[in-house]
Each structure stands twice: as structure tokens, then as C-alpha cells.
SEBAZA-442529 format. One record per residue: residue number from 1; residue in one letter; x, y, z of N, C-alpha, C, O in turn. Coordinates in steps of 0.05 Angstrom, whole numbers, plus 5000, padded with zeros to 4 digits. Example, Ala and Ser with C-alpha at 12.3 -4.5 7.8 and 13.67 -1.06 7.14 Angstrom:
2
num: 1, residuo: a, nc1: 5264, nc2: 4886, nc3: 5156, cac1: 5246, cac2: 4910, cac3: 5156, cc1: 5264, cc2: 4934, cc3: 5156, oc1: 5285, oc2: 4934, oc3: 5169 $
num: 2, residuo: s, nc1: 5257, nc2: 4955, nc3: 5142, cac1: 5273, cac2: 4979, cac3: 5143, cc1: 5258, cc2: 5001, cc3: 5157, oc1: 5268, oc2: 5023, oc3: 5161 $
//
This chain:
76
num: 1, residuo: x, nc1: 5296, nc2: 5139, nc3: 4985, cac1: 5298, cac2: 5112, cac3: 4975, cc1: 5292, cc2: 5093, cc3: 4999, oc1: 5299, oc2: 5096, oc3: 5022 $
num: 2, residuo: x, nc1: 5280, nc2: 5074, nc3: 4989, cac1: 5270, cac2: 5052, cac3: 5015, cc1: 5296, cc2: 5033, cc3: 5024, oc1: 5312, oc2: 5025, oc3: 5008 $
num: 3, residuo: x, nc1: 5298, nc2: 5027, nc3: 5049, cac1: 5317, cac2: 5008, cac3: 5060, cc1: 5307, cc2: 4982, cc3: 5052, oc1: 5324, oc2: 4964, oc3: 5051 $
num: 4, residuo: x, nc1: 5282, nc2: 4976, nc3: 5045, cac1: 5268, cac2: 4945, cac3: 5041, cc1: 5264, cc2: 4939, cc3: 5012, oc1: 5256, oc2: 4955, oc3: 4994 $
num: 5, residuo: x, nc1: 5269, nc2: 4916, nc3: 5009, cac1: 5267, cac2: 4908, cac3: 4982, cc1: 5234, cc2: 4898, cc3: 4978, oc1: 5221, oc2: 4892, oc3: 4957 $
num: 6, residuo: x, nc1: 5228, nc2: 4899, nc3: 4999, cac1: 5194, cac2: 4884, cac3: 4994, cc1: 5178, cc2: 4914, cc3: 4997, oc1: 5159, oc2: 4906, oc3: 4984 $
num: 7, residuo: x, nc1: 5172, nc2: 4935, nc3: 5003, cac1: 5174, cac2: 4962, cac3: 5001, cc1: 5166, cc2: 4970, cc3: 4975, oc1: 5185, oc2: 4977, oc3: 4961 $
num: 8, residuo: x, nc1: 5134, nc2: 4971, nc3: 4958, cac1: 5133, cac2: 4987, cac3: 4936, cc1: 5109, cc2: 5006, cc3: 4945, oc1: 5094, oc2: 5005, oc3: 4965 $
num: 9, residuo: x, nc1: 5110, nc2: 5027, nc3: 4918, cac1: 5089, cac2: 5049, cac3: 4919, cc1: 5080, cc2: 5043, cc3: 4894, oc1: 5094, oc2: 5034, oc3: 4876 $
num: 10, residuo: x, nc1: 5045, nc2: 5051, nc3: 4891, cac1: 5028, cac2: 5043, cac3: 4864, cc1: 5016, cc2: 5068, cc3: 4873, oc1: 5010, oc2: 5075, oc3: 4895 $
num: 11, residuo: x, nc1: 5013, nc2: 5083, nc3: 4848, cac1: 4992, cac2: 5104, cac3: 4838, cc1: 4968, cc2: 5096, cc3: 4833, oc1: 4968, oc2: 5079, oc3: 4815 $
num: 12, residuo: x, nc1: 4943, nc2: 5102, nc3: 4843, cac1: 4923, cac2: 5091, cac3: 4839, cc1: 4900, cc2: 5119, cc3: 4835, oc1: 4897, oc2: 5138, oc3: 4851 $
num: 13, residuo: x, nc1: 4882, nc2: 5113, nc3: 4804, cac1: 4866, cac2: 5138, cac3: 4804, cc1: 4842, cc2: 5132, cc3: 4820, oc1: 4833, oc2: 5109, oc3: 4820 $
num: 14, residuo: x, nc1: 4832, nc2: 5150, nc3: 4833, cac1: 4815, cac2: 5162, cac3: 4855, cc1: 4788, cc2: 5167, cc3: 4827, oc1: 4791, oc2: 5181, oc3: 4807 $
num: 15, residuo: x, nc1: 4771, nc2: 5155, nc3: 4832, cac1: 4734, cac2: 5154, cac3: 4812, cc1: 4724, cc2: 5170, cc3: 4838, oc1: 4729, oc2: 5169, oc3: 4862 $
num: 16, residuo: x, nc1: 4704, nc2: 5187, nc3: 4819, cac1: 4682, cac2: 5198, cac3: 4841, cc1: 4668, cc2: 5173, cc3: 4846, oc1: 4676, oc2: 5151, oc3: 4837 $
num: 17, residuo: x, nc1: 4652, nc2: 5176, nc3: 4856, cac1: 4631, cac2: 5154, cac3: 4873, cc1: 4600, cc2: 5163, cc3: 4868, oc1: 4582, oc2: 5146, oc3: 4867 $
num: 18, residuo: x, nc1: 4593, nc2: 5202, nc3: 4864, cac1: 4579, cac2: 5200, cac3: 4850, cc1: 4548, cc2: 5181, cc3: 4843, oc1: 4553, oc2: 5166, oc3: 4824 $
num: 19, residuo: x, nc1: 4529, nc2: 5179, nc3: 4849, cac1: 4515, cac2: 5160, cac3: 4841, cc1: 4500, cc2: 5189, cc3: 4823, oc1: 4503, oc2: 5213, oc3: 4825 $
num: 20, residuo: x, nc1: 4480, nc2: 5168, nc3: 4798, cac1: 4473, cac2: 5180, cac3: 4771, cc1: 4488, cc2: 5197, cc3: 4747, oc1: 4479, oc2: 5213, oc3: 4729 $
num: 21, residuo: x, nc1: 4519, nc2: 5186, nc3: 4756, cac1: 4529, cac2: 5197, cac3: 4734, cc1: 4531, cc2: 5184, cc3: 4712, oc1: 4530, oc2: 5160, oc3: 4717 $
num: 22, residuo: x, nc1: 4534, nc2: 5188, nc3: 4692, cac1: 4531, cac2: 5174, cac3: 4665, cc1: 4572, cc2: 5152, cc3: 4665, oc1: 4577, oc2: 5128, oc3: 4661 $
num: 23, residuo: x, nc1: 4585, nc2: 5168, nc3: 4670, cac1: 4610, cac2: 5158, cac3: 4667, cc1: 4622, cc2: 5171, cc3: 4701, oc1: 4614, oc2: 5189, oc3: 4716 $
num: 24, residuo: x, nc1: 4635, nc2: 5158, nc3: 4703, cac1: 4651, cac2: 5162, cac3: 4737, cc1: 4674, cc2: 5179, cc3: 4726, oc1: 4690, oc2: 5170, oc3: 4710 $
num: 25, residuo: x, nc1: 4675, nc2: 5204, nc3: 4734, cac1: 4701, cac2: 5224, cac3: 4736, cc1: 4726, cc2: 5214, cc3: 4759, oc1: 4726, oc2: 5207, oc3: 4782 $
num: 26, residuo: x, nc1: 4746, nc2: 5218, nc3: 4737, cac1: 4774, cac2: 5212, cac3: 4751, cc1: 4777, cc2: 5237, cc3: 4769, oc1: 4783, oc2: 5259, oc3: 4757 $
num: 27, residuo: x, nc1: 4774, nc2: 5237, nc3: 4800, cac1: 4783, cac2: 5256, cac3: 4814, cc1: 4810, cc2: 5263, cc3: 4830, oc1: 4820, oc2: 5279, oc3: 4846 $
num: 28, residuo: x, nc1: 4815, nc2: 5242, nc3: 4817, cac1: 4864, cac2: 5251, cac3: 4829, cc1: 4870, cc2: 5220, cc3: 4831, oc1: 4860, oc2: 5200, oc3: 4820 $
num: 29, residuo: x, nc1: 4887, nc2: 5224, nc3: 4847, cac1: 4914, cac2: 5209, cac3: 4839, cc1: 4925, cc2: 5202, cc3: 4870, oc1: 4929, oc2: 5223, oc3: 4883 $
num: 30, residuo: x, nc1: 4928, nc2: 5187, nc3: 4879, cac1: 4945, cac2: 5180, cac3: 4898, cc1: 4968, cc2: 5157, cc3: 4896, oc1: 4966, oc2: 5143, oc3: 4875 $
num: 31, residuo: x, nc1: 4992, nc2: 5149, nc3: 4918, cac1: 5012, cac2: 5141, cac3: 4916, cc1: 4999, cc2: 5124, cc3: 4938, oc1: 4994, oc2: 5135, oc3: 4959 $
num: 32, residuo: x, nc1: 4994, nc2: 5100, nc3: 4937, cac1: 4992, cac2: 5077, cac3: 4960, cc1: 5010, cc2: 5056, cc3: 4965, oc1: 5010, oc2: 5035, oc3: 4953 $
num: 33, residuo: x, nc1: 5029, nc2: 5065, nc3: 4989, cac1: 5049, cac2: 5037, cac3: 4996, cc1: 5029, cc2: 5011, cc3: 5004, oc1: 5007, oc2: 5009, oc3: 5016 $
num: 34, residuo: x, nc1: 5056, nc2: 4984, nc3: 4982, cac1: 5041, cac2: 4963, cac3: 4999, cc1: 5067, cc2: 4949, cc3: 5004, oc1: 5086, oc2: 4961, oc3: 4995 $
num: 35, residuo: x, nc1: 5073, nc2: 4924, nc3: 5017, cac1: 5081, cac2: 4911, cac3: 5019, cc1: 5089, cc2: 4882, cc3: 5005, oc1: 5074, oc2: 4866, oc3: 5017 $
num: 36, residuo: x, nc1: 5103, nc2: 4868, nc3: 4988, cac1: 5107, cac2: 4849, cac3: 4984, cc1: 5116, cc2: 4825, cc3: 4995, oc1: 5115, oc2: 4802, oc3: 4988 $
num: 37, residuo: x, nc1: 5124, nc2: 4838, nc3: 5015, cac1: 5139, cac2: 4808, cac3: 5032, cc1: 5111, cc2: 4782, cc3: 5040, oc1: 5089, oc2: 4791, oc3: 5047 $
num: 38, residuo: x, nc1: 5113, nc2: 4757, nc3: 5040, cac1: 5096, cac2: 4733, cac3: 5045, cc1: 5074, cc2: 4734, cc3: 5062, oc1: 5052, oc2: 4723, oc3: 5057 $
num: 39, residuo: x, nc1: 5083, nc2: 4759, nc3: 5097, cac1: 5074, cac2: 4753, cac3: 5112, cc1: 5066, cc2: 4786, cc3: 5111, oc1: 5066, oc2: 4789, oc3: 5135 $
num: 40, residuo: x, nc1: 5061, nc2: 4808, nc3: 5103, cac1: 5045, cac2: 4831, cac3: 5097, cc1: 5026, cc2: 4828, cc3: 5112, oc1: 5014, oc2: 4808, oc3: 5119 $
num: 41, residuo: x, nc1: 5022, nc2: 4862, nc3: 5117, cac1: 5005, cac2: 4863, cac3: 5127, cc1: 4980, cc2: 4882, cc3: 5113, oc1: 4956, oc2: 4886, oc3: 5120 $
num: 42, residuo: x, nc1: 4997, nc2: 4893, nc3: 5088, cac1: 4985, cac2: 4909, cac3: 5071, cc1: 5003, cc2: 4899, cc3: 5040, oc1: 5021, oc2: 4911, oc3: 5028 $
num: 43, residuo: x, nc1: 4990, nc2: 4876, nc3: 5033, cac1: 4986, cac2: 4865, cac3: 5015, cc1: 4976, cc2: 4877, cc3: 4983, oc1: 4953, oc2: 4884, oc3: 4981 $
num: 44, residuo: x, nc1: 4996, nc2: 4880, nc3: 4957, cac1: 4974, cac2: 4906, cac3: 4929, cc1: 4949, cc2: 4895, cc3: 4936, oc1: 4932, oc2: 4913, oc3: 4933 $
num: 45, residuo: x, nc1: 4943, nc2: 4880, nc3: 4941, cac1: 4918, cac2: 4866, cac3: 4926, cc1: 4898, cc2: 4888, cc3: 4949, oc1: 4885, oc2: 4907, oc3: 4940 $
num: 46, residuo: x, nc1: 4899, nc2: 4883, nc3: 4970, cac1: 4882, cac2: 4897, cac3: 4997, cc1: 4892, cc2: 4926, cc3: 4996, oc1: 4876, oc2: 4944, oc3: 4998 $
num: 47, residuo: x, nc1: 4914, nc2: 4930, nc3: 4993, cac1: 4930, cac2: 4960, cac3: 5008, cc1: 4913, cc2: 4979, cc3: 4981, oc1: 4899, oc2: 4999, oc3: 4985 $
num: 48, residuo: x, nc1: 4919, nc2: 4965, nc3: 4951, cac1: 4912, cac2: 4988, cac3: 4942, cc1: 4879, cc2: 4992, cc3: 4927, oc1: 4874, oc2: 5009, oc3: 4910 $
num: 49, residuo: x, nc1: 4862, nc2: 4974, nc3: 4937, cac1: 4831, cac2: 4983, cac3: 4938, cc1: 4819, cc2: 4992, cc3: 4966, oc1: 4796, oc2: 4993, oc3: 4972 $
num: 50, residuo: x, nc1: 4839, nc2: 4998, nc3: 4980, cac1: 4824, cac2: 5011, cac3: 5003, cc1: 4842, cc2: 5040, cc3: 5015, oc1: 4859, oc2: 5044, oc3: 5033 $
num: 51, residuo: x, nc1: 4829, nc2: 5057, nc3: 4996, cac1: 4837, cac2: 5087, cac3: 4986, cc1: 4851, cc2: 5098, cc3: 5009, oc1: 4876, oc2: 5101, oc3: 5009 $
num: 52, residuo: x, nc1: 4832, nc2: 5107, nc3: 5031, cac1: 4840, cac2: 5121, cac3: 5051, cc1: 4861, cc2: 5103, cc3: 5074, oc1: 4874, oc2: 5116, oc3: 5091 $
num: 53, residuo: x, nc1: 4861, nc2: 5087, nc3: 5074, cac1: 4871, cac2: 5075, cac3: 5107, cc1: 4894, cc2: 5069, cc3: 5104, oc1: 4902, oc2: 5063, oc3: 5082 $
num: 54, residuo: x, nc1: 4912, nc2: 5068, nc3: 5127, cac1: 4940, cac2: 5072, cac3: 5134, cc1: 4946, cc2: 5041, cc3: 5139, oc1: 4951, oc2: 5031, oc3: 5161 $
num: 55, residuo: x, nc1: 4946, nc2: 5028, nc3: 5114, cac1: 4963, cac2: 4998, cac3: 5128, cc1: 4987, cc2: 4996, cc3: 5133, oc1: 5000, oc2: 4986, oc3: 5152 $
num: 56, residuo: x, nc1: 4995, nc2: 5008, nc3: 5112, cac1: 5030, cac2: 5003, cac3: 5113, cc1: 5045, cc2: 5029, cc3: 5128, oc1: 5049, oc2: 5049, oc3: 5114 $
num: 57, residuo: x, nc1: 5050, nc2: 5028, nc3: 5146, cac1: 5058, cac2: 5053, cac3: 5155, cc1: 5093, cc2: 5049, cc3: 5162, oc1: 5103, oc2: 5069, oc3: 5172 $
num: 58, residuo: x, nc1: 5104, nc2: 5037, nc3: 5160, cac1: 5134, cac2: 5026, cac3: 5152, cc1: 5151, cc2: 5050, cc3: 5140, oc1: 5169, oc2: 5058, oc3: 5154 $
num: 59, residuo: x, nc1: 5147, nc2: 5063, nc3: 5113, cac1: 5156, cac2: 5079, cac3: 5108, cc1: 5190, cc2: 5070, cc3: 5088, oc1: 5209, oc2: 5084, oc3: 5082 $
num: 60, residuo: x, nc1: 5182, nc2: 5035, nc3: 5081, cac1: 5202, cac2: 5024, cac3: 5075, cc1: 5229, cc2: 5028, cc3: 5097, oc1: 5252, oc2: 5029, oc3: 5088 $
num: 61, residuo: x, nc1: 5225, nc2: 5031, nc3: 5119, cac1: 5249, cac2: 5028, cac3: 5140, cc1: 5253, cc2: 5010, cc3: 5156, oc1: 5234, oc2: 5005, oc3: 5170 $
num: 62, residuo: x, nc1: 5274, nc2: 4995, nc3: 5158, cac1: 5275, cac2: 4974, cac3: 5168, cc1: 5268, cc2: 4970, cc3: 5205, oc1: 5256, oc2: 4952, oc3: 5215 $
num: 63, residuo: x, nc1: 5278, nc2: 4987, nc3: 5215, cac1: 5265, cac2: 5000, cac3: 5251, cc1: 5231, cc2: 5002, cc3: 5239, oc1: 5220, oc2: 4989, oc3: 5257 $
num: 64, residuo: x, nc1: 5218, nc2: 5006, nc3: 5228, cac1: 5196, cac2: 5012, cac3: 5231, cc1: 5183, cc2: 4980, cc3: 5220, oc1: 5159, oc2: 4976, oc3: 5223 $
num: 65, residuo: x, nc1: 5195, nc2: 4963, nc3: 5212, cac1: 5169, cac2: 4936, cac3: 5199, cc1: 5160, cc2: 4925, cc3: 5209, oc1: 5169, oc2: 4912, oc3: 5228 $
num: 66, residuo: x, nc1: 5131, nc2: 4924, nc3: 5198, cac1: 5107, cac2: 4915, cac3: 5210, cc1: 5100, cc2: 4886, cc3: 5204, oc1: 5080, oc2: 4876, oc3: 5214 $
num: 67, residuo: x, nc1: 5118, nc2: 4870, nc3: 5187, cac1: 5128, cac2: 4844, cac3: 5202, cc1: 5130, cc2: 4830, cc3: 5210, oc1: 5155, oc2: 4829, oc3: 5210 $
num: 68, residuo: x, nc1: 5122, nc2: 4804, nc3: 5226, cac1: 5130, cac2: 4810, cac3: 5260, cc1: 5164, cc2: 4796, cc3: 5258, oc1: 5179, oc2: 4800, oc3: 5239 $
num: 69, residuo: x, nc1: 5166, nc2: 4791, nc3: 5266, cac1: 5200, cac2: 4791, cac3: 5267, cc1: 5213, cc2: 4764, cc3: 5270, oc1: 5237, oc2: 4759, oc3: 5267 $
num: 70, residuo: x, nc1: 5191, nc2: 4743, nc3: 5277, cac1: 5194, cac2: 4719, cac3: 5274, cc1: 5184, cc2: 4709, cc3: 5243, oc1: 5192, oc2: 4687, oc3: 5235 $
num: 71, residuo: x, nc1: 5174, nc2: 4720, nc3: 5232, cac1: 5168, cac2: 4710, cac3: 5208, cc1: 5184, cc2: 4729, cc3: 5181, oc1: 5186, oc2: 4722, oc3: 5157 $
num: 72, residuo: x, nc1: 5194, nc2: 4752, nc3: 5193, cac1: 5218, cac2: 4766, cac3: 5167, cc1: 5240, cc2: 4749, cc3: 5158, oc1: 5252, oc2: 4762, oc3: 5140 $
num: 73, residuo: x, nc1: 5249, nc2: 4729, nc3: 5161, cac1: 5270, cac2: 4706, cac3: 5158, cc1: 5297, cc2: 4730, cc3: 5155, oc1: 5304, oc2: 4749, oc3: 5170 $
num: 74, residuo: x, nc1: 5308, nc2: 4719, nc3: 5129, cac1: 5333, cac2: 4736, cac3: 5122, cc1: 5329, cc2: 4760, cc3: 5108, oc1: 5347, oc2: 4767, oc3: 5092 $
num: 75, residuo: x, nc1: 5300, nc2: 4782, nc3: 5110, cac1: 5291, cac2: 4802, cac3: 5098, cc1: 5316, cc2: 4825, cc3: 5112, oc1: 5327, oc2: 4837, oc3: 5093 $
num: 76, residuo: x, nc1: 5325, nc2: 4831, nc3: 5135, cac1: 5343, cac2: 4846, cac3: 5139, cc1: 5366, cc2: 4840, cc3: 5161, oc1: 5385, oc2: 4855, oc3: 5165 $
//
């Protein structure tokens, strides 16, 4: 369980890419953390159309937020 309340995970289906297929096959499933807090740095909107890359690396723990620490107010 996450220490952060701004801290969520979205399942997002993985499309082949595929060019000349008639319909795009669902190839899996992944779990992408993003961030909700104001000042994010992996924002749903960004975090979860960009499949592979490690924005949020936090892990929902409060020692680890990416943050910066002047702008978390009363987050922890």
C-alpha cells in the first residue's frame, strides 16, 4: 500500500503498432504509476501514453518523492 495519497496505478492495454493490419491487436496489459499531486512530474495525462519510460519512480513512498519539496505544501 502507498504512503501517498497523490500515488495512483492505471492499467493501460498495450496495441501492436503493426502497420497493414486491418484492426490493431491488444498485446498485454501493463500497470503505469502516475502522480496526482499539482506539481507532478508524471502527470495520467503524460505518464500513461508513454508506455515504456520510468517517470514516476517514487514507488508511492514518501523518502523517495519526486516533488521538489518546496512545492509539496502539507502533502506529508
Amino acid at each position: 500500500m502507498s504512503e501517498c495519497d497523490f500515488y495512483r496505478e492505471e492499467e493501460i492495454i498495450i496495441q501492436s503498432q503493426e502497420i497493414g493490419v486491418n484492426s490493431q491487436e491488444n498485446i498485454g496489459h501493463r500497470r503505469v504509476p502516475w502522480c496526482a499531486h499539482k506539481h507532478s512530474p508524471a502527470p495520467r495525462e503524460i505518464a500513461t501514453n508513454v508506455i515504456f519510460s520510468k517517470l514516476l519512480t517514487c514507488g508511492g513512498l514518501w523518502d523517495n518523492c519526486q516533488v521538489p519539496s518546496e512545492k509539496r505544501g502539507d502533502c506529508n
